[in-house]
C-alpha positions in Angstrom: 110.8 99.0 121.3 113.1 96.3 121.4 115.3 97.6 119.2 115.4 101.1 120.5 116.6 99.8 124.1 119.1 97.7 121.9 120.7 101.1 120.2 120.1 103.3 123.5 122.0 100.4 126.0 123.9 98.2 124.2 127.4 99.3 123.4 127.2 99.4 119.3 123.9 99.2 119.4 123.8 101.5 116.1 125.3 98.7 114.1 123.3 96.1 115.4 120.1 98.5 114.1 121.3 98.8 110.8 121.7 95.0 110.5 118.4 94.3 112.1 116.6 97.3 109.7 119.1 95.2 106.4 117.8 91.6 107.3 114.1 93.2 107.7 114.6 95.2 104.1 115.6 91.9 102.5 112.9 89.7 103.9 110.7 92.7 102.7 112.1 92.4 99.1 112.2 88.6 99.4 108.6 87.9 100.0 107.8 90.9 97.0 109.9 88.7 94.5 108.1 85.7 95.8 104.9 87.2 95.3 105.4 88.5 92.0 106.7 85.2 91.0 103.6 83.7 92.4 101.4 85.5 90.0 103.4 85.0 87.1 103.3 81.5 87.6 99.4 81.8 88.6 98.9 83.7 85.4 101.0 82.1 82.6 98.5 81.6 80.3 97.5 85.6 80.3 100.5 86.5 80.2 101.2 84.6 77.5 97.7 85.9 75.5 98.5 89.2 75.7 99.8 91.4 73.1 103.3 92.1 71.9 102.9 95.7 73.2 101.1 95.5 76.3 103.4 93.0 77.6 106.6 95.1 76.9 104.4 97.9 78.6 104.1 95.2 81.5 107.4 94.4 81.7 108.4 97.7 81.4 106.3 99.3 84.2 107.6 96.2 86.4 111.8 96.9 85.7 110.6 100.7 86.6 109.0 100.0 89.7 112.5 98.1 90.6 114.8 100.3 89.4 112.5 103.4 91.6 113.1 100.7 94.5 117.1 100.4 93.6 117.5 104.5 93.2 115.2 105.7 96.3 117.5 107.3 98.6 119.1 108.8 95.6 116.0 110.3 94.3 115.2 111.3 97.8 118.5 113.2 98.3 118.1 115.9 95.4 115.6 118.6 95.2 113.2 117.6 92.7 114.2 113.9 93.1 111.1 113.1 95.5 108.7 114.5 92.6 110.5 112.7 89.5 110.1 109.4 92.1 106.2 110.1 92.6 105.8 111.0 88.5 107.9 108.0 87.5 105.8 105.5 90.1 102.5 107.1 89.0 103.7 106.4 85.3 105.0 102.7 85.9 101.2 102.3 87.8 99.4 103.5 85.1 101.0 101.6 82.4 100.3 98.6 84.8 96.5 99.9 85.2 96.0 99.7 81.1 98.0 96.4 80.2 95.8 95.3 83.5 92.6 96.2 81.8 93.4 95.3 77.7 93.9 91.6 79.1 90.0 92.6 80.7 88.2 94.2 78.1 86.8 91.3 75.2 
């Protein structure tokens, strides 16, 4: 609400939006990469056990996801873009779902 009497009152308020909606996006990202690196650190030693394959798959699945983040508004702008996004997301998730359960299964 804050923000909306910021962009409807304040001369330029537009611009100070877009850098308010920027600095939240960031902080967003920031606290994902922190998070990932979290687990990675957490989970070394699986990591580390699992299979030439499956972690390629990991890895894999993981540079998708970023790359869908990176390439959203340009997905979003075309007219099957939004569908390729879901597809390619559903994809990088499922290849996380099956490294996620090979490290599981004995």
């Amino acid at each position: 609400m804050v923000l909306a009497l910021g962009v409807a009152f304040v001369p330029g308020g537009g611009n100070a939006a877009d850098a308010v909606l920027t600095i939240l996006t960031i902080g967003f990202l920031a606290g994902i990469s922190w998070f990932v690196y979290t687990m990675a650190r957490e989970n070394r030693f699986t990591l580390d056990a699992l299979a030439d394959g499956s972690r390629a798959l990991l890895y894999g699945a993981l540079g998708l996801i970023a790359l869908l983040i990176a390439g959203t508004d340009e997905f979003f702008e075309t007219g099957g873009g939004t569908l390729a996004w879901i597809l390619l997301l559903g994809a990088a998730v499922a290849g996380i779902w099956r490294v996620w359960l090979d490290a599981r299964t004995y």
